[in-house]
C-alpha positions in Angstrom: 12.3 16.8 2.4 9.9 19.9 1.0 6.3 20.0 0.3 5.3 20.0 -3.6 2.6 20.4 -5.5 3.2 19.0 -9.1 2.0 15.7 -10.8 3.0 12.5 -10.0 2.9 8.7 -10.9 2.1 5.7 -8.0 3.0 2.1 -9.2 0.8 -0.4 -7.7 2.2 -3.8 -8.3 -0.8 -6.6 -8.4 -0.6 -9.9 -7.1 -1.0 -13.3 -9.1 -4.3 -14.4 -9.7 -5.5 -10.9 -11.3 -9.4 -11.0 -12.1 -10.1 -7.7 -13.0 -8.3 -4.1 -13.1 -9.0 -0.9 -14.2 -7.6 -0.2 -18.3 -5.4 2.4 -19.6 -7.0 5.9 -19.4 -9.6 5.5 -16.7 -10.2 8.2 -13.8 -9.9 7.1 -10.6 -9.8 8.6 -7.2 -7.5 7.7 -3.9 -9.3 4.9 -2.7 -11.1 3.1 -5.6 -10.3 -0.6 -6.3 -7.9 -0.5 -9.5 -7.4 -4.3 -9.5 -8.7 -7.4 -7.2 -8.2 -10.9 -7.6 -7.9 -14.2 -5.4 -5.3 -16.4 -4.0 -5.3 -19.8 -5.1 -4.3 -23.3 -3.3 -3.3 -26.3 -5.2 -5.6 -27.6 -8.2 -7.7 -30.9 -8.4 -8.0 -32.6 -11.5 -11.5 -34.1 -12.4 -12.3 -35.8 -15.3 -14.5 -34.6 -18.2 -15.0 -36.5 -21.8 -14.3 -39.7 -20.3 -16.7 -39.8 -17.6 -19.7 -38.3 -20.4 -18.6 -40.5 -23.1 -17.6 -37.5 -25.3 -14.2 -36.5 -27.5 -12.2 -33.8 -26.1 -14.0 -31.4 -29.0 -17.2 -32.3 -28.2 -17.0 -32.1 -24.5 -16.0 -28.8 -24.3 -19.2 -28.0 -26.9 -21.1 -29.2 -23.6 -19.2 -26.8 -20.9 -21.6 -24.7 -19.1 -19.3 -22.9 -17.1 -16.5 -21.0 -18.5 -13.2 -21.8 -18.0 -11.9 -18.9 -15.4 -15.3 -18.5 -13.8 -15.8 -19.4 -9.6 -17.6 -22.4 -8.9 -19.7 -23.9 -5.9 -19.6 -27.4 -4.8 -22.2 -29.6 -6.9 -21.8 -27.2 -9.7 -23.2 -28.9 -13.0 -20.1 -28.3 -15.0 -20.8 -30.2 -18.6 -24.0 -32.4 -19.0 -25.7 -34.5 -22.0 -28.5 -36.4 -22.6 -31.7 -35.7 -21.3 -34.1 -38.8 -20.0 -30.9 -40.3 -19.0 -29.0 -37.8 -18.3 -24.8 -37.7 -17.4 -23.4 -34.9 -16.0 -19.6 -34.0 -14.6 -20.3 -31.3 -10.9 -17.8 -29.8 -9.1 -16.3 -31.5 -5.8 -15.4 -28.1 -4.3 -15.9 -24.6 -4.1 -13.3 -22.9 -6.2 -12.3 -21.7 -9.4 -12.6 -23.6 -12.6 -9.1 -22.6 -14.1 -7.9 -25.0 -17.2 -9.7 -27.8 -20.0 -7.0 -30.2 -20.9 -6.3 -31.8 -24.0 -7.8 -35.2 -23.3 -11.1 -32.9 -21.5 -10.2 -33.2 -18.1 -10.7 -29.9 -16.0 -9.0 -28.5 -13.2 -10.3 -27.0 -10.3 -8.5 -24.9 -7.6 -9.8 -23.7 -4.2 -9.8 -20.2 -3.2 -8.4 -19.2 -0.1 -8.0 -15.5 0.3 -9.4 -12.8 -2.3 -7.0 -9.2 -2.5 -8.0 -6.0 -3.5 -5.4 -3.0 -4.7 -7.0 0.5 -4.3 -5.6 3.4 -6.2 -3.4 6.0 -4.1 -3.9 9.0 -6.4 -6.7 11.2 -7.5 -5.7 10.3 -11.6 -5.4 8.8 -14.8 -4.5 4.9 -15.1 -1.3 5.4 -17.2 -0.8 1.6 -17.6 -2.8 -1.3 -16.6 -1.2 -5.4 -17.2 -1.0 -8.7 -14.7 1.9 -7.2 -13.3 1.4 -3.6 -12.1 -1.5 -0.7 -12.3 0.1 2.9 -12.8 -1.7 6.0 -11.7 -0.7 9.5 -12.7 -2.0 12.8 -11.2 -1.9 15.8 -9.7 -1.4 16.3 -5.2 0.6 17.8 -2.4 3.6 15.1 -2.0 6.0 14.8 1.2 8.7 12.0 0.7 9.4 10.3 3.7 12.4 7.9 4.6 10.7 4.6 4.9 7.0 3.5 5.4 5.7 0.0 6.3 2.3 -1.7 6.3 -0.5 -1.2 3.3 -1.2 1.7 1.5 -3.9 3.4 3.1 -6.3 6.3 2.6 -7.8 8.5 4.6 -8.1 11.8 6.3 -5.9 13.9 7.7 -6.1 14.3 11.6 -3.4 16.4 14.1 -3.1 13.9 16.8 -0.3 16.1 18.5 -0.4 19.7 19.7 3.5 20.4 18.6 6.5 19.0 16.0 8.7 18.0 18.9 5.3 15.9 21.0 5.2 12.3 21.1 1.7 11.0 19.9 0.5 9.4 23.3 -2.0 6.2 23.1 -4.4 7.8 24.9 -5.3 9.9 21.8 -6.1 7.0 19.5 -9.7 6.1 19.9 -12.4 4.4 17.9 -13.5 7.7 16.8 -10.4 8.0 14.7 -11.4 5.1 12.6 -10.1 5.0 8.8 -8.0 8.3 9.3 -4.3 9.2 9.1 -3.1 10.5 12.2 -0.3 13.1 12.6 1.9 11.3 15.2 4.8 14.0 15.7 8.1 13.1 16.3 7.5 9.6 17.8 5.2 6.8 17.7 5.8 3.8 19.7 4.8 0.4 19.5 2.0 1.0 21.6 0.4 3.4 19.4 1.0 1.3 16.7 -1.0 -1.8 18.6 -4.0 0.7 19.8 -4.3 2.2 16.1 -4.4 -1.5 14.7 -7.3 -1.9 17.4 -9.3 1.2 16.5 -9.0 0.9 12.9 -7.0 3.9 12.1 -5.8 4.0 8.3 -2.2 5.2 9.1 0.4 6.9 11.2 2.9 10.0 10.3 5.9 10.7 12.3 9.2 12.3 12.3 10.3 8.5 13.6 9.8 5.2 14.7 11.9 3.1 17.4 13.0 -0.1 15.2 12.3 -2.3 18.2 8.8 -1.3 18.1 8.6 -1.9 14.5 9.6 -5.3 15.2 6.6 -6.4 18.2 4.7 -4.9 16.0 5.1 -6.4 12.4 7.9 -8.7 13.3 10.0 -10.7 10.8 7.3 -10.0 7.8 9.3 -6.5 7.8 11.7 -6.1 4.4 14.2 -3.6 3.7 11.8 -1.8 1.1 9.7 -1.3 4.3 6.6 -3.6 3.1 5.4 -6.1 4.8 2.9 -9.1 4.2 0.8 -8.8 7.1 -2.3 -6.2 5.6 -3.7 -6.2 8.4 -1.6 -3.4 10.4 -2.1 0.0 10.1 0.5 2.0 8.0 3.7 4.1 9.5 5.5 6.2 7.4 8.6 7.7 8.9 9.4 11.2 7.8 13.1 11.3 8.9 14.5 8.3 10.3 14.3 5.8 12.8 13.8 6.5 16.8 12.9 9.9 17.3 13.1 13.1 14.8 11.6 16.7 15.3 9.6 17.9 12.5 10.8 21.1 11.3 8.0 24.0 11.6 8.1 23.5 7.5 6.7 20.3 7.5 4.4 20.0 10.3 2.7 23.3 9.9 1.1 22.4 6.1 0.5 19.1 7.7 -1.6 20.9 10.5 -3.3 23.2 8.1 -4.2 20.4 5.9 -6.1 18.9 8.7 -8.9 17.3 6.9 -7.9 16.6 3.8 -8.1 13.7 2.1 -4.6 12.0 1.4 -2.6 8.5 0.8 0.3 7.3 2.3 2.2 5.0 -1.0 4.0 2.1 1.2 6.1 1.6 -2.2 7.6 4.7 -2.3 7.3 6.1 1.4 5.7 9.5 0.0 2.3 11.3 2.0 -0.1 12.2 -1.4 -2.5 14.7 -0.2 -5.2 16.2 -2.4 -6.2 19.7 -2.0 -6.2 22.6 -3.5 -5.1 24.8 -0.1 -2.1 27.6 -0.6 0.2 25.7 2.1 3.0 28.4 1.6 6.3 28.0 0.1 7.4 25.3 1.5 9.8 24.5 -1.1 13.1 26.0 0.7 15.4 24.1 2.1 14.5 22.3 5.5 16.1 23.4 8.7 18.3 21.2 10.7 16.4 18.5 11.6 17.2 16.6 15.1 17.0 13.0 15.2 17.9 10.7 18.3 17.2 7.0 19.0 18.7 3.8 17.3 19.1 2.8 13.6 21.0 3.4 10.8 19.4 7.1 10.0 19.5 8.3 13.7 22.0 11.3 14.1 22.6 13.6 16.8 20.7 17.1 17.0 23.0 20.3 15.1 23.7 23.2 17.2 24.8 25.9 15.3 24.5 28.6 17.7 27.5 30.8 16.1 29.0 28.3 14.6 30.6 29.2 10.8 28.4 27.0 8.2 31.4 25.1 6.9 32.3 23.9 9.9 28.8 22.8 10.8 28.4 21.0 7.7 31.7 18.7 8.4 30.4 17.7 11.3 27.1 17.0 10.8 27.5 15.0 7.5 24.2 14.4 5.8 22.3 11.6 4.9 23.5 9.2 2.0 22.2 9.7 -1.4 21.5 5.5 -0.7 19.5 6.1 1.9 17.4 9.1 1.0 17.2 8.9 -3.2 13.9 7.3 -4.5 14.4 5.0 -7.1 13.6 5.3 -11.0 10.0 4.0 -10.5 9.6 6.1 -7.1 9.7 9.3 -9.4 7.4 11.8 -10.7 6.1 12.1 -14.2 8.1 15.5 -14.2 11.6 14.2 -13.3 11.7 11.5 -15.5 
């Protein structure tokens, strides 16, 4: 887990019921709406040419909405004759989504309308129903899992050291829309106040799975998404429980304070765009100690003395499983 600076490519996958989205070679910057869209409840059918006396053909000759356009209820949809006049309305607000055959039309209410906002400062590399790619250049920090929304916003130290626990008490109103630097812990708690104050997102070394679970409970998968949009966004840098950033990490986190950046739910990485000489952080990461429960909870190295042989036998590291991205989680450059 190293800081780098290079280009990189974010996969946004788009719900069904795609309206608009951005096309193939468009700039776009962390935070702009890339696609949007609505979700749809079941159709109702209502009937056209027969009701105006018209052929299939010539009914849809009379159509004065356009098939894929929103409607309101009372909508004059198709209409003829003028002194005596016939006209087929809408009987609901919704979206006017299909002309059959025999010139009936179908009509679907909307219940929920999405949004998908772009998570790097970039390029749209590909653009179709199913997913909106954006290539381009930032500071990147892989984490081990993240869960929530993506979510943009600036930087903000919410700890005073890599081994402090963000306490609620930090999280305030002020720190609306932000992502907040929680150390090596954030509890459920913080998770439920930074819900309440609007903050954008949370970074930490680790999270306790049971406070995962009060917090987003059963909507969590094992890709670490989850339906429910409305909480705030965790990424865990290291594991699950409790973890101790190494000085290599947290410091360029610090110094980037105020910066804008984007945590990519997807593929658990931190994107933050600035320009700022962080350091070489591209060594090798100290040990890193971890405590609490999960499956990437391991016990803290000590290697006072200790030949580095031994020390690696008997702190085995994580699994290539566990820690590898997968082939749409990586960069431009290492495909």
């Amino acid at each position: 887990m190293t800081w780098r600076r290079e280009r990189w490519s974010a996969d946004h996958p788009l719900p069904i019921g795609v309206t608009k989205r951005a096309q193939v070679g468009e700039l776009v910057r962390a935070g702009d709406i890339i696609a949007a869209g609505a979700t749809l409840a079941g159709a109702l059918r209502v009937p056209g040419a027969r009701r105006l006396g018209l052929s299939p053909a010539d009914f849809e000759r009379e159509l004065r909405v356009r098939v894929g356009s929103d409607v309101v209820a009372k909508t004059v949809l198709a209409r003829v004759g003028r002194r005596f006049a016939r006209s087929v309305t809408a009987p609901i607000d919704g979206r006017l989504l299909h002309v059959t055959v025999d010139g009936d039309l179908y009509i679907a209410p909307i219940v929920d309308r999405w949004a998908v906002r772009a998570t790097l400062d970039g390029v749209v590399a590909r653009s179709d129903d199913a997913v909106v790619e954006v290539e381009g250049e930032a500071w990147c920090l892989q984490g081990a899992a993240a869960f929530g929304p993506d979510a943009i916003g600036e930087i903000t130290l919410g700890v005073d050291g890599p081994d402090s626990d963000l306490a609620p008490s930090r999280i305030d109103v002020r720190l609306a829309g932000r992502i907040i630097v929680g150390g090596a812990r954030v509890s459920a708690e913080v998770i439920t106040r930074a819900h309440a104050c609007g903050v954008a997102g949370l970074v930490a070394g680790g999270v306790p799975p049971a406070g995962l679970r009060v917090v987003y409970g059963d909507t969590v998968t094992a890709s670490g998404s989850s339906s429910r949009d409305d909480r705030p966004t965790v990424l865990c840098l290291m594991g699950f429980g409790s973890a101790v950033l190494p000085r290599a990490i947290f410091e360029p986190l610090a110094a980037l304070g105020g910066a804008r950046a984007a945590i990519h739910t997807a593929s658990a990485r931190l994107f933050v765009f600035s320009t700022a000489d962080i350091a070489r952080v591209e060594a090798a990461s100290p040990d890193v100690a971890v405590s609490g429960e999960g499956p990437a909870a391991y016990a803290p190295a000590d290697r006072g003395g200790a030949d580095l042989d031994e020390a690696d036998s008997e702190h085995p590291a994580q699994s290539e499983e566990e820690l590898s991205p997968s082939a749409n989680d990586r960069s431009s450059s290492e495909r």
